[in-house]
C-alpha positions as CSV (number, residue, x, y, z in Angstrom):
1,X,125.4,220.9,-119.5
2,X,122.6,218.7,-119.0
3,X,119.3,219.5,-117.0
4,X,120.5,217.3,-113.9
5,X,116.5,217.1,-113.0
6,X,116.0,215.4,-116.5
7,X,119.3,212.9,-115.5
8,X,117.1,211.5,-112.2
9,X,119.5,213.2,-109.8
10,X,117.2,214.3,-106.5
11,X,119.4,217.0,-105.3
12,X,119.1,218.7,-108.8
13,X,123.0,218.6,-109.5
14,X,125.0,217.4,-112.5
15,X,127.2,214.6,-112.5
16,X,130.3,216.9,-112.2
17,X,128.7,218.5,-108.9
18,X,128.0,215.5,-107.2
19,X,131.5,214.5,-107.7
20,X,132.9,217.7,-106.5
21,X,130.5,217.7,-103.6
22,X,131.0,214.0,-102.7
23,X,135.0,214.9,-102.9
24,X,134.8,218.1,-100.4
25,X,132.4,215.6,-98.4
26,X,135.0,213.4,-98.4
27,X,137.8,215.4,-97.5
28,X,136.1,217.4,-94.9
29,X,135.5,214.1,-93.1
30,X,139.3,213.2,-93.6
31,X,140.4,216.6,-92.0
32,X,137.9,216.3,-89.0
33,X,139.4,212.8,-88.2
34,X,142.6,213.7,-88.7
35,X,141.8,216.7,-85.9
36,X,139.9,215.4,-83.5
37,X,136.4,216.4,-84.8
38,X,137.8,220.4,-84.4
39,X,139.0,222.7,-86.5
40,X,140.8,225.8,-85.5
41,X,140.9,228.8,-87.7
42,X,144.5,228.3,-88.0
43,X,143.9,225.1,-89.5
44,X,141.8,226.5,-92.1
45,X,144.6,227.3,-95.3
46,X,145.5,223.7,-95.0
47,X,142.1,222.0,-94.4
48,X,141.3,224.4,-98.0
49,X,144.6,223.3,-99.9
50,X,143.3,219.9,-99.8
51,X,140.0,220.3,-100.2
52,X,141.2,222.3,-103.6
53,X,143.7,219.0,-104.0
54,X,140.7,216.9,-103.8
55,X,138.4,219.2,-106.3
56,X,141.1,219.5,-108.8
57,X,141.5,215.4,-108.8
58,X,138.5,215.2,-109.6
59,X,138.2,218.0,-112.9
60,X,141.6,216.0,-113.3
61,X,140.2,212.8,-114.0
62,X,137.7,214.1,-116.3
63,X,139.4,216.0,-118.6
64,X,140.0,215.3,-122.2
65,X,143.1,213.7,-122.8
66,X,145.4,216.0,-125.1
67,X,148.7,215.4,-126.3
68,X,151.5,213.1,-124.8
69,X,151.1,213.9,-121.2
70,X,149.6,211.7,-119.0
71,X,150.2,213.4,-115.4
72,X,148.0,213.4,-113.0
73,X,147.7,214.2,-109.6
74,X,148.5,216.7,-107.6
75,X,149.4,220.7,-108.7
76,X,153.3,219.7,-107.0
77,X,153.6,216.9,-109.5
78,X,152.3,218.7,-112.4
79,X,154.4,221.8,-111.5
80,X,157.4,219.6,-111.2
81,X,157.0,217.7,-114.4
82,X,156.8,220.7,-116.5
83,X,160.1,221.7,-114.5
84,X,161.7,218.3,-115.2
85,X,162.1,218.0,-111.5
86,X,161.0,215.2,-109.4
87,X,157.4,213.9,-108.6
88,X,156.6,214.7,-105.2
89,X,155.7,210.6,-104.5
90,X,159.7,210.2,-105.8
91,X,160.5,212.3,-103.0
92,X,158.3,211.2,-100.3
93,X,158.9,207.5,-101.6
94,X,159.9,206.1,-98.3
95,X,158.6,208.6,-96.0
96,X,155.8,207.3,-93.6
């Protein structure tokens, strides 16, 4: 891992942490909309299930490509590939 100093970055973090930070940023915002700027402590295992969605896009995306696969997305789809079972946007298709 680079010296993220040496790469002009001000805050001092690598180009991976500023994508993980800018993602959490991003989905913390989401969930405060979503809930009226307030978070209850109940509210907390979901607001940190996708906040972990949102961190593990992002390692997703950067990731070698190896093998065949090409899934990406969420744990539920990868989990249901392996399974042979339905993507979870095949299920959901249609639901709004």
């Amino acid at each position: 891992m680079t010296d993220a100093y040496l790469e002009g970055d001000p805050d001092g973090l690598s180009p991976l942490l500023v994508e993980i930070r800018d993602a959490v940023a991003r989905e913390l915002h989401a969930q405060f909309a979503l809930r009226a700027d307030r978070l209850e402590l109940a509210d907390l295992p979901e607001v940190a299930y996708q906040v972990t969605l949102r961190v593990d896009g992002v390692l997703s995306r950067r990731r070698p490509a190896t093998g065949t696969s090409s899934v990406t997305g969420s744990p539920y789809d990868r989990r249901a590939d392996r399974a042979g079972g339905p993507a979870r946007s095949t299920i959901l298709k249609g639901v709004r």
